[in-house]
C-alpha positions in Angstrom: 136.4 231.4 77.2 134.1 229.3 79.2 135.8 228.6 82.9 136.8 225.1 83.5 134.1 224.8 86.4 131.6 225.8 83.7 132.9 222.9 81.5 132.1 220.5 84.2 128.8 221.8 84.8 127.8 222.3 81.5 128.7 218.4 80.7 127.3 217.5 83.9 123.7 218.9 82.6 123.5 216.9 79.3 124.1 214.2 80.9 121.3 214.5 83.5 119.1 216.7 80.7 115.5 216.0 81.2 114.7 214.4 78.9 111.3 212.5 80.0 107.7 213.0 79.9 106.4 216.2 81.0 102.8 214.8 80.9 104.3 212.7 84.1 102.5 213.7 87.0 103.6 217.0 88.1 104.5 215.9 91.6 106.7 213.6 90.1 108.5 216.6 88.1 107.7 219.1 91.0 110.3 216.8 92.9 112.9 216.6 90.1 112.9 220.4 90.2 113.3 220.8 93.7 116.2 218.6 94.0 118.7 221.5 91.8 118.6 222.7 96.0 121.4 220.6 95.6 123.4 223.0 93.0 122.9 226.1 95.4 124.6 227.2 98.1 122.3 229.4 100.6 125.0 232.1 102.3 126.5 231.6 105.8 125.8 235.0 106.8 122.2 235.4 106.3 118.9 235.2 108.2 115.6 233.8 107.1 112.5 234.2 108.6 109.3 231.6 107.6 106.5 233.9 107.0 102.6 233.4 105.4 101.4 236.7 103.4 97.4 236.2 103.1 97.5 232.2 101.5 101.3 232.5 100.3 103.8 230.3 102.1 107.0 233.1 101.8 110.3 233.2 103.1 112.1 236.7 104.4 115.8 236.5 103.9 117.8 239.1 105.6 121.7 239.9 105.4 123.1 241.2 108.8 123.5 244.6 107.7 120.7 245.4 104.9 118.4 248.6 105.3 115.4 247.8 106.8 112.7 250.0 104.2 114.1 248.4 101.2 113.2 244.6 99.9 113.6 242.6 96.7 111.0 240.3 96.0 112.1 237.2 94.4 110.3 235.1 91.9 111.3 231.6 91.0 111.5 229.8 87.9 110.4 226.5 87.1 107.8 226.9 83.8 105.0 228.2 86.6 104.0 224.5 87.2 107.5 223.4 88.9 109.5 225.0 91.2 109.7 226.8 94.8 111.0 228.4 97.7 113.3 225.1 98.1 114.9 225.4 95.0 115.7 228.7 94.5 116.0 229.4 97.9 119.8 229.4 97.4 119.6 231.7 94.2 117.7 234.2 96.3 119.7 234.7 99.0 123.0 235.0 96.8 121.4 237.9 95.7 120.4 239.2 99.1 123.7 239.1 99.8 125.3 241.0 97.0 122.7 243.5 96.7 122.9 243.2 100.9 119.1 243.7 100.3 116.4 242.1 102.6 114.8 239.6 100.0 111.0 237.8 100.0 110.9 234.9 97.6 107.5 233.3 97.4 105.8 230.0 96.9 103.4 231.7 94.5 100.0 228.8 93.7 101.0 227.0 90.5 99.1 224.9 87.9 97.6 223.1 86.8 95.6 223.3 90.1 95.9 226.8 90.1 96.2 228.5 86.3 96.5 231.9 85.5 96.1 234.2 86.9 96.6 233.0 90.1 100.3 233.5 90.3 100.4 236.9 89.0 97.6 237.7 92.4 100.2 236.7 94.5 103.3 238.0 93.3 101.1 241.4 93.5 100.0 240.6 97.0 103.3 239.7 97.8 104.8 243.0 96.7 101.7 244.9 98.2 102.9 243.1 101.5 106.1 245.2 101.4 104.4 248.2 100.6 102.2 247.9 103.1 105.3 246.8 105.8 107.7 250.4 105.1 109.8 249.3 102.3 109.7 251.9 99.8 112.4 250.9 97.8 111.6 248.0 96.1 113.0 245.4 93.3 111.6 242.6 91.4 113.8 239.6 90.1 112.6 236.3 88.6 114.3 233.6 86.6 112.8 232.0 83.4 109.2 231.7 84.0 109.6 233.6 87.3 111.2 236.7 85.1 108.2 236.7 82.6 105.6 236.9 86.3 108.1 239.4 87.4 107.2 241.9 84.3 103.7 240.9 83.9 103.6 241.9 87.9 105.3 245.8 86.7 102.8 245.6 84.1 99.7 244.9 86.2 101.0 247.5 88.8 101.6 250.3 86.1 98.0 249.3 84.8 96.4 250.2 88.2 98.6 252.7 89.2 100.3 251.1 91.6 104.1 252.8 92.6 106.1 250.8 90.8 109.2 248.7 92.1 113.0 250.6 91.3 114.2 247.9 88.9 113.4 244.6 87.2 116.2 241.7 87.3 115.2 238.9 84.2 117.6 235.9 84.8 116.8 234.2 81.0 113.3 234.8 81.1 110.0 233.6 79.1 108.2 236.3 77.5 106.2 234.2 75.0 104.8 231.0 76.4 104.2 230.0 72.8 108.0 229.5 72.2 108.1 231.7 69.0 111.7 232.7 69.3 114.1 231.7 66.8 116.4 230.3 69.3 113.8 227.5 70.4 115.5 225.9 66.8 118.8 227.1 66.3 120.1 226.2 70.2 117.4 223.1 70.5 121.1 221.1 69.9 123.3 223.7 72.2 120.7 223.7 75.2 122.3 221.7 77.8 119.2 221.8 80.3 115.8 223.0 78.3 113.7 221.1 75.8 110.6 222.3 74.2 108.9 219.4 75.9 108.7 222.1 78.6 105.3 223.9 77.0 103.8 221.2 78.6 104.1 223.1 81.4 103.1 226.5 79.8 100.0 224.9 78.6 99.1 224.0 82.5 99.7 227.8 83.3 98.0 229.2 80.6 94.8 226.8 81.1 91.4 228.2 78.9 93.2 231.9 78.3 94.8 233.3 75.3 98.2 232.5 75.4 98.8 236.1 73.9 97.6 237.8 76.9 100.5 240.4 77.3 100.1 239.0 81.3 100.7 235.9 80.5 103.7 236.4 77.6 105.0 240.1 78.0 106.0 239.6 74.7 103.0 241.2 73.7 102.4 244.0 76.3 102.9 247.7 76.0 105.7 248.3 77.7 105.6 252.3 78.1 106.4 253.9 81.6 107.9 250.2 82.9 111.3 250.9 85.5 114.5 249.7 84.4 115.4 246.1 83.1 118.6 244.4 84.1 118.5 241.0 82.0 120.8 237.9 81.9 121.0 235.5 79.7 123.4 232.4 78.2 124.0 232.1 73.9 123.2 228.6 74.4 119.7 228.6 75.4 116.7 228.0 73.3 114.7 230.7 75.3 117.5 233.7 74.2 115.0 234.9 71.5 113.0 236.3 74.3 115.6 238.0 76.0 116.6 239.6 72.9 113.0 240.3 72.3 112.5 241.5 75.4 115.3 244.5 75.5 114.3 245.1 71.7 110.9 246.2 72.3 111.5 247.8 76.0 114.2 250.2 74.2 111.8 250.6 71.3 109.3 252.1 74.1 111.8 254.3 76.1 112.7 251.8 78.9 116.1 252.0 80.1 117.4 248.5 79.2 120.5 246.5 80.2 120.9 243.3 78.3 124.5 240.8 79.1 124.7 237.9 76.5 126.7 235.2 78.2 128.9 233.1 76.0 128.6 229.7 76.1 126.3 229.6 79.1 123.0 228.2 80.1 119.7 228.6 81.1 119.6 230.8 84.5 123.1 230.1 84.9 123.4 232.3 88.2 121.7 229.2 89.7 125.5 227.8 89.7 126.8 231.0 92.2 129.8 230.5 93.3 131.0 227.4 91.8 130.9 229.0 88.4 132.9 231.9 88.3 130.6 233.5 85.7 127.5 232.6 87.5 129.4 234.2 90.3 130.3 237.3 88.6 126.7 237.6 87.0 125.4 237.6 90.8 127.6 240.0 91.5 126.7 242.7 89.1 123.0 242.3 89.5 124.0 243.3 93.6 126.3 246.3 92.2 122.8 247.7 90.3 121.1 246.6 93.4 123.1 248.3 95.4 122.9 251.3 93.3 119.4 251.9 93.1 118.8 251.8 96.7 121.9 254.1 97.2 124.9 251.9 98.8 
């Protein structure tokens, strides 16, 4: 049964659900974004250091205690054209703390001034940066649009070779910017925060490409020899489909797969850690596998 604080949060987003232009000029919806900052609540106990890797504007956050050769790097959500350090700054460093894992969250270039595939170059360079800085046990997480970079960045490193990160963490993410999923219907009336208004947004990421590029929807790559996938993800949400896709096709190619349907949640619902205690205990069992894979 969906907690009480979830009831009030869930109501709280259909009544605020965007429900506007997204041909609005993106500053205008970059700023509607970055005011969810307001949801989060960034943890007491941490560190953060402002850092620039190459062109990125990054942001090192490190728990008191976290070993000092292993990092997660952090993606944000925000359909690529929204979205930043400020908003998920919060959601990163809940994470850092239950994983107690040094975490790099990056504001990665977004379109439409910057389309693919500039934001897959710097989530690689970002994660070449802690290579190249000793941490050699490394982890990828994203939300929504930020999960679907964070496999298309395993995907590019497998294709060059590149050591790959320990684990991937999907917090509902977009696979298939095309919005082919079944649930982009059936929950269009159950979603208390996502429209389909929101390929507007795709459409500036995907810019003169194929939108079937499997870096660009996942959906469509091969995903042979990828590490683990941890995914998380609400009933209620019209991107589920790709979850569900997602794990199906992973499995199908021999990836170990873990795959928690959330009743009666949200998109990226985590966003809500601690004030929701499912949010909470979602955060908290992405830090036990965290934990586990770099041996606490």
């Amino acid at each position: 049964m969906l907690s009480w604080q979830g009831r009030i949060i869930r109501l709280f987003l259909n009544h605020i659900k965007f429900t506007g232009n997204y041909n609005d000029p993106i500053e205008d919806l970059r700023q509607v974004i970055d005011g969810g900052e307001r949801f989060g609540r960034f943890p007491k106990s941490l560190q953060s250091e402002s850092i620039t890797i190459e062109h990125i504007p990054a942001e090192l956050i490190i728990p008191p205690q976290a070993d000092t050769h292993s990092a997660l790097l952090y993606l944000h959500g925000g359909g690529y054209a929204t979205g930043s350090i400020k908003s998920h700054r919060a959601t990163a460093g809940q994470m850092a703390e239950a994983g107690n894992i040094r975490t790099l969250i990056i504001d990665y270039r977004r379109p439409p001034e910057h389309p693919f595939p500039a934001a897959l170059r710097d989530a690689v360079t970002a994660y070449d940066w802690l290579r190249k800085n000793g941490y050699e046990k490394i982890m990828i997480a994203g939300d929504s649009a930020g999960g679907g970079l964070a496999l298309s960045t395993v995907i590019s490193l497998r294709d060059n070779q590149t050591p790959l990160p320990l684990l991937v963490i999907c917090l509902s993410p977009l696979i298939d910017v095309e919005c082919t999923g079944e649930s982009v219907i059936t929950n269009a009336g159950r979603d208390p925060w996502l429209t389909t208004g929101m390929k507007t947004l795709f459409k500036y990421y995907v810019g003169q490409n194929d939108p079937r590029d499997p870096l660009i929807s996942p959906l469509y790559a091969d995903f042979t020899k990828l590490p683990p996938i941890m995914i998380h993800v609400g009933t209620d949400e019209i991107l589920l489909s790709d979850s569900i896709r997602l794990a199906e096709k992973a499995k199908a190619a021999g990836v170990d797969v873990q795959i928690k349907i959330w009743q009666g949640m949200w998109h990226i619902f985590p966003f809500f850690a601690p004030f929701v205690p499912e949010a909470a205990q979602a955060v908290t069992e992405i830090g036990n596998a965290i934990r586990r894979q770099i041996g606490q």
